[in-house]
Gaussian input, Z-matrix of N, CA and C with variables (Angstrom, degrees):
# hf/3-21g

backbone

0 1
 N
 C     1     B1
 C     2     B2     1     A1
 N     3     B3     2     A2     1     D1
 C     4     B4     3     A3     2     D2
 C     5     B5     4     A4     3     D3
 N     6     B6     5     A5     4     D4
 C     7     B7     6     A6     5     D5
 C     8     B8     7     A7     6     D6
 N     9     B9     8     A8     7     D7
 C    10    B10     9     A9     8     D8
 C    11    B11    10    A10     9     D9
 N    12    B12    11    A11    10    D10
 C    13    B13    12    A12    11    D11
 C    14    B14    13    A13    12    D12
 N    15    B15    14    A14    13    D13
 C    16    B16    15    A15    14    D14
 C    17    B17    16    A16    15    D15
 N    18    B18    17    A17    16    D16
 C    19    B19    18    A18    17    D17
 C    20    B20    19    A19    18    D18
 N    21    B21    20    A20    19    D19
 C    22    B22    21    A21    20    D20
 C    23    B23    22    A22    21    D21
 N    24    B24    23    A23    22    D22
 C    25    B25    24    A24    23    D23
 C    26    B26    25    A25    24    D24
 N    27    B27    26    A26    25    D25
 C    28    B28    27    A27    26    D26
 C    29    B29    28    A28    27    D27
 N    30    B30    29    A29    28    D28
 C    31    B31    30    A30    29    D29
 C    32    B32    31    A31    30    D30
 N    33    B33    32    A32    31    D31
 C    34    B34    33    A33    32    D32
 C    35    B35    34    A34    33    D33
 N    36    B36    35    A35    34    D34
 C    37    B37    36    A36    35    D35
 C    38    B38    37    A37    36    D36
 N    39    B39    38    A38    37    D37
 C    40    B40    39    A39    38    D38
 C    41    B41    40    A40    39    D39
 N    42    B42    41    A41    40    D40
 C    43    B43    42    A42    41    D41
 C    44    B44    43    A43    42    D42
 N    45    B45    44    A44    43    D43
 C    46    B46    45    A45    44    D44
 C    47    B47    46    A46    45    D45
 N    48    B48    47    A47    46    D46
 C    49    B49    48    A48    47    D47
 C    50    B50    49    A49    48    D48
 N    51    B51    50    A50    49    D49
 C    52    B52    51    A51    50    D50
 C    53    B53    52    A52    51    D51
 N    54    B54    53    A53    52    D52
 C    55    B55    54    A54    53    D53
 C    56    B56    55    A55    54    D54
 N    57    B57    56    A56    55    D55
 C    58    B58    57    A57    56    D56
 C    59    B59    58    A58    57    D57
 N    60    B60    59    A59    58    D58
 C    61    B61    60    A60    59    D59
 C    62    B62    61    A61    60    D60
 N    63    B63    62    A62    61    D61
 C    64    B64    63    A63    62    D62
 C    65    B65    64    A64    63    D63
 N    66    B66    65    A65    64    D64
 C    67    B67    66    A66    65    D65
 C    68    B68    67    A67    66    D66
 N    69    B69    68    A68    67    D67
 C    70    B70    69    A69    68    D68
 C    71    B71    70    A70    69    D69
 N    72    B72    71    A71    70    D70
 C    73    B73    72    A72    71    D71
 C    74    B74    73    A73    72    D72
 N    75    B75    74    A74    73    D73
 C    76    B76    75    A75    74    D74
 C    77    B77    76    A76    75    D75
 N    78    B78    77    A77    76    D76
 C    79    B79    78    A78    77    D77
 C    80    B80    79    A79    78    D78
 N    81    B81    80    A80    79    D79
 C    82    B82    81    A81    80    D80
 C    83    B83    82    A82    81    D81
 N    84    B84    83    A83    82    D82
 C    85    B85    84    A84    83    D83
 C    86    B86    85    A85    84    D84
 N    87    B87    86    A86    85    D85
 C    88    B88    87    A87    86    D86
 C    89    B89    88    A88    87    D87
 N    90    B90    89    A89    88    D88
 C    91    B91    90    A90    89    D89
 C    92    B92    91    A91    90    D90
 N    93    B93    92    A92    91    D91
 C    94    B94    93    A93    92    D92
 C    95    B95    94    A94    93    D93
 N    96    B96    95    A95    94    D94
 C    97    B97    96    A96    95    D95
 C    98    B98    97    A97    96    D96
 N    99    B99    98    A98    97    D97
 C   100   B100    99    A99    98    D98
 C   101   B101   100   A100    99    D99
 N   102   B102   101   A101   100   D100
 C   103   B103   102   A102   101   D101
 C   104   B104   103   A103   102   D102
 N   105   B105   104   A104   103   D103
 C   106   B106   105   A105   104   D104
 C   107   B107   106   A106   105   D105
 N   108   B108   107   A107   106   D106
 C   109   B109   108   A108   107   D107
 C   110   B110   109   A109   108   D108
 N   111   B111   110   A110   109   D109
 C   112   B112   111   A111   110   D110
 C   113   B113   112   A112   111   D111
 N   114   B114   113   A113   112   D112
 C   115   B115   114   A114   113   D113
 C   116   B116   115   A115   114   D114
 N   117   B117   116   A116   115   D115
 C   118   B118   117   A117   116   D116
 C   119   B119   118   A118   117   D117
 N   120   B120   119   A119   118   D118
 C   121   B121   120   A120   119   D119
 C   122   B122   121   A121   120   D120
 N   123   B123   122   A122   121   D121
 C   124   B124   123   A123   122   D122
 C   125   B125   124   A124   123   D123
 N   126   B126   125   A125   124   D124
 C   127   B127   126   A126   125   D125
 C   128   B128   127   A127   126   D126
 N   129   B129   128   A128   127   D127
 C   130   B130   129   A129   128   D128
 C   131   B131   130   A130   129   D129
 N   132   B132   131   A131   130   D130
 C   133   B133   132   A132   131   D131
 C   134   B134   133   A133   132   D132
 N   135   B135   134   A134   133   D133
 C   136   B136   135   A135   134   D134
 C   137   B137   136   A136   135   D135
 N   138   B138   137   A137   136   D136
 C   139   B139   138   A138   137   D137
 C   140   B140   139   A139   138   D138
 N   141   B141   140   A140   139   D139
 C   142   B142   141   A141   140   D140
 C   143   B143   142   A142   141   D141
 N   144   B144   143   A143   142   D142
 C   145   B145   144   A144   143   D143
 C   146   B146   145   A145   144   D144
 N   147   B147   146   A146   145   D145
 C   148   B148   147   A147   146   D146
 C   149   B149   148   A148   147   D147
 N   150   B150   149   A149   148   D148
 C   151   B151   150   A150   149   D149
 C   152   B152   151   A151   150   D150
 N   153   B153   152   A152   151   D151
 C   154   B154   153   A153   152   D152
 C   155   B155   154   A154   153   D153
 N   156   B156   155   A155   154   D154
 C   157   B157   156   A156   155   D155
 C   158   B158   157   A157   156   D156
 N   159   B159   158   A158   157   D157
 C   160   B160   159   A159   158   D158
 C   161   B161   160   A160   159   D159
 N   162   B162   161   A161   160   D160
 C   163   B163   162   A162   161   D161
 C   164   B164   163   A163   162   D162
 N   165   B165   164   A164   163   D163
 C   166   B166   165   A165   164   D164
 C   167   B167   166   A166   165   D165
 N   168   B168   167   A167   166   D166
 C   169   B169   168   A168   167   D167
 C   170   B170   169   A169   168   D168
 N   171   B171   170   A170   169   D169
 C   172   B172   171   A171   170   D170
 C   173   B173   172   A172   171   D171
 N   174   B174   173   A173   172   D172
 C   175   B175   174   A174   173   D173
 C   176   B176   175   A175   174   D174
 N   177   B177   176   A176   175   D175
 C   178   B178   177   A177   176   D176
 C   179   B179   178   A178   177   D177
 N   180   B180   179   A179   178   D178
 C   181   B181   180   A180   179   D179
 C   182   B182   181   A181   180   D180
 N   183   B183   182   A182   181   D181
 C   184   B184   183   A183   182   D182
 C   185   B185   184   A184   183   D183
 N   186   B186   185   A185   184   D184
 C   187   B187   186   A186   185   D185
 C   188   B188   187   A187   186   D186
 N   189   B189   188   A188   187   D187
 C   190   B190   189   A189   188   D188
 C   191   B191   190   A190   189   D189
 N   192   B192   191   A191   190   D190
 C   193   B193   192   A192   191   D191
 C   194   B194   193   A193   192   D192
 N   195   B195   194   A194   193   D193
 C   196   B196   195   A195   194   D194
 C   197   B197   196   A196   195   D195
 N   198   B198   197   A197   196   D196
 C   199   B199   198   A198   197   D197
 C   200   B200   199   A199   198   D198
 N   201   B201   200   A200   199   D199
 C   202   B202   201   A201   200   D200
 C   203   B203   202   A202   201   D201
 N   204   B204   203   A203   202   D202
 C   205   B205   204   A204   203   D203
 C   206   B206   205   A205   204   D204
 N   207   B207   206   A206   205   D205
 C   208   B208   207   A207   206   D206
 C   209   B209   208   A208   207   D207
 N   210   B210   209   A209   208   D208
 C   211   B211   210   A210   209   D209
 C   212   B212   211   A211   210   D210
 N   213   B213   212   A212   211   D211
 C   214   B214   213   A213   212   D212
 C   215   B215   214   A214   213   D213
 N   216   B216   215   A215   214   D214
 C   217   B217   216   A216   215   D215
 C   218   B218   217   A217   216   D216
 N   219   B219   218   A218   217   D217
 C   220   B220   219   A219   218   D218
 C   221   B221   220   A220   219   D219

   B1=1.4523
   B2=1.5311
   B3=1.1499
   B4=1.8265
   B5=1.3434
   B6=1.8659
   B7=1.2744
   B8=1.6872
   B9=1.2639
   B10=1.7531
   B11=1.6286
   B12=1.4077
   B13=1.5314
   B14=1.2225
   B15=1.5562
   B16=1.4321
   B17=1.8647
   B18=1.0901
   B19=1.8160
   B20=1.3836
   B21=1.3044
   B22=0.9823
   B23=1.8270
   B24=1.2996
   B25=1.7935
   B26=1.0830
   B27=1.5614
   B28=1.3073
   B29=1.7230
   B30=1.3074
   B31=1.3604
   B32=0.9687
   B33=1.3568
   B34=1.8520
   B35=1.4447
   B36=1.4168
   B37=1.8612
   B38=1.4632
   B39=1.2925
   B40=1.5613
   B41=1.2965
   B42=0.8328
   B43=1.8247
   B44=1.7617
   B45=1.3136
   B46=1.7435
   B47=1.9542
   B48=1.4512
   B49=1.7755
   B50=1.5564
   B51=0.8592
   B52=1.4245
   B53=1.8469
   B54=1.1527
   B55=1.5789
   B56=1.5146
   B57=1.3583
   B58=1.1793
   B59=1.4995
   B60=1.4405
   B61=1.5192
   B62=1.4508
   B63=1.8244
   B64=1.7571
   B65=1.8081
   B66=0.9622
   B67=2.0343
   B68=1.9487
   B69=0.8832
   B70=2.0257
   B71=1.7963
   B72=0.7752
   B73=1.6921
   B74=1.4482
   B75=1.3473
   B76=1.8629
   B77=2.2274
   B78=1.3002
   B79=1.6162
   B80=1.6407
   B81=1.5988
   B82=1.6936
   B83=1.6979
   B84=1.2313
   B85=1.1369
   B86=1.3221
   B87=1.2612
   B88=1.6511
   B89=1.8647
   B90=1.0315
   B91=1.7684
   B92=0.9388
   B93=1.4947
   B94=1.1929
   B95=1.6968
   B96=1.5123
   B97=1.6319
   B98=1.5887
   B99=1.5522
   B100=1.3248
   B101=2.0686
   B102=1.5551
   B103=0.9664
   B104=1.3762
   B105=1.3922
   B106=1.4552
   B107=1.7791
   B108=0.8441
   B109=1.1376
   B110=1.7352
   B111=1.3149
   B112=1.4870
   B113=1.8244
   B114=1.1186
   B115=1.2355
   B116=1.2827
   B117=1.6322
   B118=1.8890
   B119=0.9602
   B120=1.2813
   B121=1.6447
   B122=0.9872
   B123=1.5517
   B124=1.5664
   B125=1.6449
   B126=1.2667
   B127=1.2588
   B128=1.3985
   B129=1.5585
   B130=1.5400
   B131=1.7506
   B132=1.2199
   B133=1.6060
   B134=1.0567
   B135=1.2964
   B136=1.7921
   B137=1.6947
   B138=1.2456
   B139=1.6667
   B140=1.5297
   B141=1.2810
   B142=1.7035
   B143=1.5764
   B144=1.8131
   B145=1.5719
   B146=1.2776
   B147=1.7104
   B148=1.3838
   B149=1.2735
   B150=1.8113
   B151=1.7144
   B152=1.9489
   B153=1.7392
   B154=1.2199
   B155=1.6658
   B156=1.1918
   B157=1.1896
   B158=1.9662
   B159=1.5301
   B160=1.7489
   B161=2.1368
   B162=1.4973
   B163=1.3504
   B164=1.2501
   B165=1.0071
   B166=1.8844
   B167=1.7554
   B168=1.2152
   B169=1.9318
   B170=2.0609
   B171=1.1544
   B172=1.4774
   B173=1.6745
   B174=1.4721
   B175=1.1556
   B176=1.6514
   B177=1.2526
   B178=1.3522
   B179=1.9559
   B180=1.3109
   B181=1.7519
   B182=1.8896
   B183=1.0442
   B184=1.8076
   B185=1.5907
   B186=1.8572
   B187=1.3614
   B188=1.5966
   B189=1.2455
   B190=1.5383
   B191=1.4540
   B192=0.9815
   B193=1.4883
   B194=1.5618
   B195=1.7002
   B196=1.6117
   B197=1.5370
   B198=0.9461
   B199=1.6402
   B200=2.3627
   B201=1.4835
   B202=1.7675
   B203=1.5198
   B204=1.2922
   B205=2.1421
   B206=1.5425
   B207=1.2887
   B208=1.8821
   B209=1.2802
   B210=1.5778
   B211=1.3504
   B212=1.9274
   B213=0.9156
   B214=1.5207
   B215=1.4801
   B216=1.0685
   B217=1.6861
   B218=1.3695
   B219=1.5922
   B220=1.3561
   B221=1.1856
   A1=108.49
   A2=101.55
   A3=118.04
   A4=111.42
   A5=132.49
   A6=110.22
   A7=87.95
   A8=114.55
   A9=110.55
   A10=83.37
   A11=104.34
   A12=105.64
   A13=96.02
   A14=126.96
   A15=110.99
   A16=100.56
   A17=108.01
   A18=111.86
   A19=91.15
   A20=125.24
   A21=142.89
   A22=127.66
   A23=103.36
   A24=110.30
   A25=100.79
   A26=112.47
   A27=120.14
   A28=124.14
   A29=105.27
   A30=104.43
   A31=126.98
   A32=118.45
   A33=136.74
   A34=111.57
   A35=119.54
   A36=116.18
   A37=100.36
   A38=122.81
   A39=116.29
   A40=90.96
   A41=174.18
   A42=164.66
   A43=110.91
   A44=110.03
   A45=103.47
   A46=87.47
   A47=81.18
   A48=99.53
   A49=126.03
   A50=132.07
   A51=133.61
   A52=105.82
   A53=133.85
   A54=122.61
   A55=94.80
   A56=130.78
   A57=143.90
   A58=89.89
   A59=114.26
   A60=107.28
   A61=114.74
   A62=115.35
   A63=100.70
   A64=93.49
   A65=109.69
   A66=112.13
   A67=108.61
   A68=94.13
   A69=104.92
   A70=97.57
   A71=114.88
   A72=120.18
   A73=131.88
   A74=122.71
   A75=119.59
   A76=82.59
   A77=86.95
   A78=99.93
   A79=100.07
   A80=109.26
   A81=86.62
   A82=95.20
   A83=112.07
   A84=125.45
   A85=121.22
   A86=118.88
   A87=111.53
   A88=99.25
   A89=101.06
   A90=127.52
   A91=159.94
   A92=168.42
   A93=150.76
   A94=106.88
   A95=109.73
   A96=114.20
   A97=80.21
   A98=105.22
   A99=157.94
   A100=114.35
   A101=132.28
   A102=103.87
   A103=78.97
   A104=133.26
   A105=133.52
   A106=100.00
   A107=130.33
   A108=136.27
   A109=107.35
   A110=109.49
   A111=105.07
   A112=130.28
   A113=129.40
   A114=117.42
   A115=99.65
   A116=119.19
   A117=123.42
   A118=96.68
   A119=139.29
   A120=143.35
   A121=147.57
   A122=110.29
   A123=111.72
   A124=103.50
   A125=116.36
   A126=97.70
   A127=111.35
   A128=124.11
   A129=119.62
   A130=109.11
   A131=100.09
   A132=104.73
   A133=118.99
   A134=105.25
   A135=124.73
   A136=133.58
   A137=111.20
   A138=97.92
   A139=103.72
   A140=97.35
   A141=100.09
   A142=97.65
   A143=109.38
   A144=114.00
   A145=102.89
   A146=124.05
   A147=127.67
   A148=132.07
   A149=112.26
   A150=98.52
   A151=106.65
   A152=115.59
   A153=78.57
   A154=113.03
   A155=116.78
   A156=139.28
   A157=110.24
   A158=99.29
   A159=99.57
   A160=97.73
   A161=108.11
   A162=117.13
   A163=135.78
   A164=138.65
   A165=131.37
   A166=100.83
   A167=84.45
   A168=85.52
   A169=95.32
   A170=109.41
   A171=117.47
   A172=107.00
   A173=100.63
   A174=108.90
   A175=114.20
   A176=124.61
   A177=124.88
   A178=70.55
   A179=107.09
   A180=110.49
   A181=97.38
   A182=100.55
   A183=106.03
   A184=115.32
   A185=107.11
   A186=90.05
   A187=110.76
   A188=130.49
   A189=143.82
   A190=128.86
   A191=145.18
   A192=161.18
   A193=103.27
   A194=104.46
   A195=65.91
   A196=101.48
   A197=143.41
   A198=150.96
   A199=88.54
   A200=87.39
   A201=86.62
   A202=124.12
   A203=86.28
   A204=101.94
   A205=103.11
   A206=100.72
   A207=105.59
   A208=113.23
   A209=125.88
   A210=123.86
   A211=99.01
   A212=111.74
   A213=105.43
   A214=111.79
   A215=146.64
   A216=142.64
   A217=88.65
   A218=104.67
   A219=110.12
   A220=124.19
   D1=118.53
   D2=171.03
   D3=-65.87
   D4=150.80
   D5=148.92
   D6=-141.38
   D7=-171.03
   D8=-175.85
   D9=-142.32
   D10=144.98
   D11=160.16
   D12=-122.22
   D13=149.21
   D14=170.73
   D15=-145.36
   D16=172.50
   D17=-162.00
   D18=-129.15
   D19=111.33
   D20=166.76
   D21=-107.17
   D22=126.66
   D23=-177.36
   D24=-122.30
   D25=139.17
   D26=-157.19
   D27=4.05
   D28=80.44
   D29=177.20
   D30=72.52
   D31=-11.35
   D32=-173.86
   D33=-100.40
   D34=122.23
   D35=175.03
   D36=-65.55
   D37=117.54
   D38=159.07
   D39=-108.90
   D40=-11.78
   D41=-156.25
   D42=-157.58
   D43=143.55
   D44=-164.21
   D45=-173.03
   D46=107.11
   D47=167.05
   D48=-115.95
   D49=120.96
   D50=-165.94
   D51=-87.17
   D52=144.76
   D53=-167.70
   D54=-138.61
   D55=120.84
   D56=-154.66
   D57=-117.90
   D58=110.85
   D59=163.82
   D60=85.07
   D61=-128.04
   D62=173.58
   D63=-106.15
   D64=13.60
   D65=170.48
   D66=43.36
   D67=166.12
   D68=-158.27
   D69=-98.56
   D70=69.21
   D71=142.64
   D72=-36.01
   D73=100.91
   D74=59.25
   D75=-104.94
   D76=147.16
   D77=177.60
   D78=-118.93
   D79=117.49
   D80=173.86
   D81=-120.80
   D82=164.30
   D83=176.59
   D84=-118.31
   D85=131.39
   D86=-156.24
   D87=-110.47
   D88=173.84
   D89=172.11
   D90=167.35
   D91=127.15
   D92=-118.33
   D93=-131.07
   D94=112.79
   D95=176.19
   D96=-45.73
   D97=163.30
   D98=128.46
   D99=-31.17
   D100=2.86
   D101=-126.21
   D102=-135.68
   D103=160.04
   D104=-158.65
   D105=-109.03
   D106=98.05
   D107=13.57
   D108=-75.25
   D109=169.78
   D110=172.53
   D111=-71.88
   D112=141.93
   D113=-162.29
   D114=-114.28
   D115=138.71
   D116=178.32
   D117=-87.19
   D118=137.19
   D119=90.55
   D120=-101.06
   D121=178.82
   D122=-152.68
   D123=-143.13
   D124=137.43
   D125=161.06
   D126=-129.65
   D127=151.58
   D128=-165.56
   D129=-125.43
   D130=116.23
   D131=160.90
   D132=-88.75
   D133=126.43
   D134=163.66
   D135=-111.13
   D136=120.83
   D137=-172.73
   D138=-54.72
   D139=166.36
   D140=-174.36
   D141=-104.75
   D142=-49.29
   D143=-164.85
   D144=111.26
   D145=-31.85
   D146=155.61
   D147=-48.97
   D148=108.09
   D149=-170.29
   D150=-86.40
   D151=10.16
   D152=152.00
   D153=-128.30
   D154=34.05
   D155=-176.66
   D156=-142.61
   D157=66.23
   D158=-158.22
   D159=-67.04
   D160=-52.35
   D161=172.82
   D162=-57.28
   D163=156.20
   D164=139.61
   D165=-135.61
   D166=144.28
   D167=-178.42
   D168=-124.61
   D169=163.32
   D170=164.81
   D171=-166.87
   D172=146.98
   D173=-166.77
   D174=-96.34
   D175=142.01
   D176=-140.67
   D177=-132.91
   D178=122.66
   D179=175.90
   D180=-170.49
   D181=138.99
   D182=174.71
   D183=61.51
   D184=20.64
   D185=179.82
   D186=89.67
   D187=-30.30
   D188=156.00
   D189=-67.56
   D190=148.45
   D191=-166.96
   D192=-126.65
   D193=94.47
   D194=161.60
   D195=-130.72
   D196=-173.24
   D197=-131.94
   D198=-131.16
   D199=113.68
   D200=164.47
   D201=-107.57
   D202=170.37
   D203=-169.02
   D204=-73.77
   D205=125.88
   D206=171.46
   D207=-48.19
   D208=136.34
   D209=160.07
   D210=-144.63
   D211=163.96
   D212=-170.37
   D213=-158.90
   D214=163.17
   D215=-157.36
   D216=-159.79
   D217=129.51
   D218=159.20
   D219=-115.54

């Protein structure tokens, strides 16, 4: 079983992971704002252990952590 995570800024793929099977957790995905100077981020998936809450993601930007809102596509 395939899954794709991908990191998208404004509408744009900057980050794209392919997940083969149940894939190796914590997965972070990295990228660079657009922004002069350039800005890193990251965002990190973690299994939870929750079967109806399997993920948690939080966004890692400025040195801060902060925790994001579930959205999911089937």
């Amino acid at each position: 079983m395939d899954h794709r995570a991908e990191l998208l800024v404004d509408g744009k793929e900057v980050a794209f992971h392919r997940v083969h099977g149940h894939g190796v957790y914590p997965l972070t995905l990295a990228a660079q704002l657009a922004e002069e100077p350039p800005l890193p981020v990251a965002v990190r998936l973690e299994r939870t252990g929750e079967p109806e809450r399997p993920l948690r993601c939080s966004l890692e930007l400025g040195g801060a952590v902060h925790p994001m809102a579930e959205k999911t596509e089937r």
